[in-house]
PAKOLGU-315424 format. One line per field, with one value per residue: residue number from 1; residue in one letter; x, y, z of N, C-alpha, C, O, CB in turn. Coordinates in steps of 0.1 Angstrom, whole numbers, plus 2048, in hexadecimal, padded with zeros to 3 digits. Glycine has a CB too. Layout:
# PAKOLGU-315424
i <- (NUM,...) .
aa <- (A,...) .
n_c1 <- (X,...) .
n_c2 <- (Y,...) .
n_c3 <- (Z,...) .
ca_c1 <- (X,...) .
ca_c2 <- (Y,...) .
ca_c3 <- (Z,...) .
c_c1 <- (X,...) .
c_c2 <- (Y,...) .
c_c3 <- (Z,...) .
o_c1 <- (X,...) .
o_c2 <- (Y,...) .
o_c3 <- (Z,...) .
cb_c1 <- (X,...) .
cb_c2 <- (Y,...) .
cb_c3 <- (Z,...) .
***
This chain:
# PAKOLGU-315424
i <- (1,2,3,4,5,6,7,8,9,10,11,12,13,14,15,16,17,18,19,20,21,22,23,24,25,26,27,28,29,30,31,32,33,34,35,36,37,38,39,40,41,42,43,44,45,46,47,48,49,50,51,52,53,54,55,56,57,58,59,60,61,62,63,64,65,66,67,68,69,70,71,72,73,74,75,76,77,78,79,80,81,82,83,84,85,86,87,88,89,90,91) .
aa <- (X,X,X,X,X,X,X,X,X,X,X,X,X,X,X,X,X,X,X,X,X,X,X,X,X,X,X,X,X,X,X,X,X,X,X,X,X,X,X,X,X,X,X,X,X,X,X,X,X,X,X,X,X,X,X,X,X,X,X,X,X,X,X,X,X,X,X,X,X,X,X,X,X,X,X,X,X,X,X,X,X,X,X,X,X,X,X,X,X,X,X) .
n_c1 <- (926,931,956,967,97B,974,963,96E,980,96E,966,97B,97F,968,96A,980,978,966,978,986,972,96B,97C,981,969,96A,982,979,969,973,981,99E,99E,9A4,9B7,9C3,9B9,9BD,9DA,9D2,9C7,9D8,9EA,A04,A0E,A07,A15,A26,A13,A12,A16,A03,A09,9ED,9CF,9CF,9DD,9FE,A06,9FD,9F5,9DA,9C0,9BC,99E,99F,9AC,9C5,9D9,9F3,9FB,A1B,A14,A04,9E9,9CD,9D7,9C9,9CE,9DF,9E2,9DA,9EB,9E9,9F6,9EE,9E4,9FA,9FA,A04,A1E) .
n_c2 <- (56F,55D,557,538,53A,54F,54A,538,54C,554,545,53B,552,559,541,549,55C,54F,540,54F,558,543,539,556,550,535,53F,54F,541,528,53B,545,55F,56D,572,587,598,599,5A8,5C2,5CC,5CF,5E6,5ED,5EC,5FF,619,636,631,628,618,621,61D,61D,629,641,658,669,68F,69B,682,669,658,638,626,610,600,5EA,5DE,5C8,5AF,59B,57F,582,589,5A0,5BD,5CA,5DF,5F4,60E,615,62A,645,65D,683,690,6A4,6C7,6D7,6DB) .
n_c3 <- (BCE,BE7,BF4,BF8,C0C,C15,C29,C3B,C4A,C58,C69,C79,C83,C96,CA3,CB4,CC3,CD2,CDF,CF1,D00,D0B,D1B,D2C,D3B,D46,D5A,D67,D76,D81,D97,D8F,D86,D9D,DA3,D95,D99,DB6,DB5,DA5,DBB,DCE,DDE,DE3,DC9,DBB,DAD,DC1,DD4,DFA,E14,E32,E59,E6E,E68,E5C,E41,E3B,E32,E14,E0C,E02,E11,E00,DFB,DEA,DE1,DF8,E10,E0F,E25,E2E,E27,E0F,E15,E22,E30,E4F,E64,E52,E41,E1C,E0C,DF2,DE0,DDE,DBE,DAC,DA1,D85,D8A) .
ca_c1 <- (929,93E,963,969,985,96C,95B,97A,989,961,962,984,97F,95C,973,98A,974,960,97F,986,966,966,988,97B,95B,975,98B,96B,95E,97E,985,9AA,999,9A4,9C7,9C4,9B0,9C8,9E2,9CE,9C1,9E8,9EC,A14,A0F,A0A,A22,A23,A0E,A17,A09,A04,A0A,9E3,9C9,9D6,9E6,A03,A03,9FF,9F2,9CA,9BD,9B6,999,999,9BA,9CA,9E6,9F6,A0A,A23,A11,9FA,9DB,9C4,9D7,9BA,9D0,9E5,9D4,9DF,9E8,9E5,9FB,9E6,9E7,A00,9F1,A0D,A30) .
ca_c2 <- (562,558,54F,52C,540,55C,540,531,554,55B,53A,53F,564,554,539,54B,564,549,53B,55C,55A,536,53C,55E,54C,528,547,55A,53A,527,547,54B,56B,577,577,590,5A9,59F,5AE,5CE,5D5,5D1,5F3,5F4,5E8,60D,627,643,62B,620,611,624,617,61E,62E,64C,65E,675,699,695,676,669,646,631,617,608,5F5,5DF,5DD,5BC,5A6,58F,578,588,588,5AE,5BF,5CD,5E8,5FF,619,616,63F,649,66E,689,699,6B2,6C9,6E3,6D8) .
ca_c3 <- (BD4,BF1,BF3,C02,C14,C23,C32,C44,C52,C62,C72,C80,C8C,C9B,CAD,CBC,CC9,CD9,CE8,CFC,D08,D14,D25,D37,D44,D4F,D67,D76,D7F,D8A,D9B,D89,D86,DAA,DA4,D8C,DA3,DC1,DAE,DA6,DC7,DD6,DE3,DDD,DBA,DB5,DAD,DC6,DDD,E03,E20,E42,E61,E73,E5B,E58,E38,E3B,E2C,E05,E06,E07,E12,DF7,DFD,DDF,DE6,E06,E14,E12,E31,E28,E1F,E07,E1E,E21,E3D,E58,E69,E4C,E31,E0D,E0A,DE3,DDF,DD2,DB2,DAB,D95,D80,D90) .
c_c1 <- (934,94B,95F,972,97D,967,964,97F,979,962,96F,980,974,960,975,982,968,96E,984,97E,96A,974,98A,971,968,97F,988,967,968,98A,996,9A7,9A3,9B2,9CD,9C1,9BB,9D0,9DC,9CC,9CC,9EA,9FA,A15,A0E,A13,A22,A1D,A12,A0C,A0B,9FF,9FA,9D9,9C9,9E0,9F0,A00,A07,9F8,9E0,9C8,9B6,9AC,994,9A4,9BF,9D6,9E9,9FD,A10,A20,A03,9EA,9DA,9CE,9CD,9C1,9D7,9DA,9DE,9DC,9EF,9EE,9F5,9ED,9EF,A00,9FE,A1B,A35) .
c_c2 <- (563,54F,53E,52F,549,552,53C,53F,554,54F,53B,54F,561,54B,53D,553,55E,541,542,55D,552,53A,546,552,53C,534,54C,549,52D,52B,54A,55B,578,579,583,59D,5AA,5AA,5BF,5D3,5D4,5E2,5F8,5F3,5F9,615,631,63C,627,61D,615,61C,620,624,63C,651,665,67B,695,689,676,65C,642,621,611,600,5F3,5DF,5CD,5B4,59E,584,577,589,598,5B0,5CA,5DE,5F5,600,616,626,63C,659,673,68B,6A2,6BB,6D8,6E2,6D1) .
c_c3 <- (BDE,BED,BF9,C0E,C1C,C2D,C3F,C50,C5D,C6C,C79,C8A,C96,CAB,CB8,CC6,CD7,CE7,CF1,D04,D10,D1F,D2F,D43,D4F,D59,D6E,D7C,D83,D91,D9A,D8C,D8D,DAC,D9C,D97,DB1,DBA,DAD,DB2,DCF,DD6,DDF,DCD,DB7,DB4,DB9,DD4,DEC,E0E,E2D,E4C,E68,E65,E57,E50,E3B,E2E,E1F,E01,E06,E05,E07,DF9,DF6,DDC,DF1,E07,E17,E1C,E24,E1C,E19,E0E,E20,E2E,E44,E5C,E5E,E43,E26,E11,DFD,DE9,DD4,DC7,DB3,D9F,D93,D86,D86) .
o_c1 <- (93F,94C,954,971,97E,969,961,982,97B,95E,96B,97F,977,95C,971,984,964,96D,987,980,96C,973,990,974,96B,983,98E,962,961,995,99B,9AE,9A7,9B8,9D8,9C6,9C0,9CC,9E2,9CF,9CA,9EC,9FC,A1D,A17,A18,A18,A22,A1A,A01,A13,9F4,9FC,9DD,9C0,9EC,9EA,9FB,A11,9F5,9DA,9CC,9AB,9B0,989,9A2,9BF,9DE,9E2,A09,A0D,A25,9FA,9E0,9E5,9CF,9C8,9BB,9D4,9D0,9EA,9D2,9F8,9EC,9F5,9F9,9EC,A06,A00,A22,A41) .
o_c2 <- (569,545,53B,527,54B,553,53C,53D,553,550,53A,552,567,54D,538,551,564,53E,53B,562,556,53F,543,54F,53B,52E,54F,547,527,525,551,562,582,580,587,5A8,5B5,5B5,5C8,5DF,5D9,5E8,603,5FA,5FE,618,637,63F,61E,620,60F,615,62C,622,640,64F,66F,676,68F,687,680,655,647,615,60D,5F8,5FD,5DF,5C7,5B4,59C,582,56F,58A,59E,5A7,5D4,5E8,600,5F9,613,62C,633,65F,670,688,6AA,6B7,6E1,6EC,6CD) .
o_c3 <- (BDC,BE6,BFE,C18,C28,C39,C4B,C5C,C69,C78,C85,C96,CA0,CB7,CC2,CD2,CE1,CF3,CFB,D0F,D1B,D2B,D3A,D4E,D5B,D63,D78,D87,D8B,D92,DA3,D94,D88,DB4,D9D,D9A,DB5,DBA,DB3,DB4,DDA,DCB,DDA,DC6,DAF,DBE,DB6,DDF,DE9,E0F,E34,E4C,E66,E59,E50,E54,E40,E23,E1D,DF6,E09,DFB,E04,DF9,DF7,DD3,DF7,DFD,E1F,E1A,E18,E11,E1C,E07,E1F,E37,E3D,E59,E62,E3F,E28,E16,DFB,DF4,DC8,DC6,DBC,D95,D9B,D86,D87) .
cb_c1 <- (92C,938,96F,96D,991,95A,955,98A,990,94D,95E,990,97A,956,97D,997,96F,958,987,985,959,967,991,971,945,983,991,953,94D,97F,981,9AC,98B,99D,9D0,9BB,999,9D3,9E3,9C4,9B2,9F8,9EA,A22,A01,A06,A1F,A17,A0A,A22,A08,9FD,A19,9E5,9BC,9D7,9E1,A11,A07,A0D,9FA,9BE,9B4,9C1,992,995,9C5,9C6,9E9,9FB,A02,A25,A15,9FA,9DA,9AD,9E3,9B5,9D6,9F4,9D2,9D6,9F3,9CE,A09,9E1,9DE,A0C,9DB,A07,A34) .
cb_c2 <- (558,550,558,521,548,56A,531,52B,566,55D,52C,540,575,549,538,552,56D,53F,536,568,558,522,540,56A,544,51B,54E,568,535,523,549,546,568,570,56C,58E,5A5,593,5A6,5D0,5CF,5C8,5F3,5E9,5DC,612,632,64C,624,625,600,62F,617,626,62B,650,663,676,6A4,692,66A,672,641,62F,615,610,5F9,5D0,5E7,5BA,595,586,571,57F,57D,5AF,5C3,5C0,5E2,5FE,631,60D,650,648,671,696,69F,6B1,6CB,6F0,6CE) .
cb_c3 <- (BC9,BFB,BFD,BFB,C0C,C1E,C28,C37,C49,C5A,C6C,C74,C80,C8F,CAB,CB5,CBE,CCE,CE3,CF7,D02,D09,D1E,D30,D33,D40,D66,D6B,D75,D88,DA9,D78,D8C,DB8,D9F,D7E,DAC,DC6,DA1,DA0,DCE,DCC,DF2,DE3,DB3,DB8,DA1,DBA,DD7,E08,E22,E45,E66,E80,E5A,E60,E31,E3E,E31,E02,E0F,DFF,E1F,DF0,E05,DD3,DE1,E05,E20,E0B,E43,E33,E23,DF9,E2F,E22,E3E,E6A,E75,E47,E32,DFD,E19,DDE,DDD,DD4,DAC,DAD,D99,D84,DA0) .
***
């Protein structure tokens, strides 16, 4: 036989897990979403990371086009590279 207590924690744990949901799906689809990914795809946000002036890396470095270089005021800039610095492998 069942508690009256197991019953209560499944419907709680049930809940909540629905309420994560609903709260994802309300941020993809009143694109909150995109403030999250700005953020990732900020090119300085990285460690190590900077932004060349034309699209060309210096030595050590390698263009990253999986991140943007930001202006001022946070808009994609067109003309600099995000350069990523390799690996340094045994130093």
């Amino acid at each position: 036989m069942m508690k009256k207590g197991d019953l209560s924690i499944n419907i709680i744990v049930i809940t909540v897990i629905a309420l994560v949901i609903l709260i994802l799906i309300t941020f993809i689809f009143t694109g909150r979403i995109t403030l999250f990914n700005k953020g990732l795809s900020d090119c300085l946000k990285i460690q190590g990371n900077r932004c060349n002036m034309g699209s060309n890396c210096d030595e050590n470095y390698i263009k990253d086009t999986t991140r943007v270089c930001l202006n001022d005021d946070a808009t994609p800039d067109t003309v600099n590279a995000c350069c990523s610095p390799l690996p340094t492998f045994g130093q």
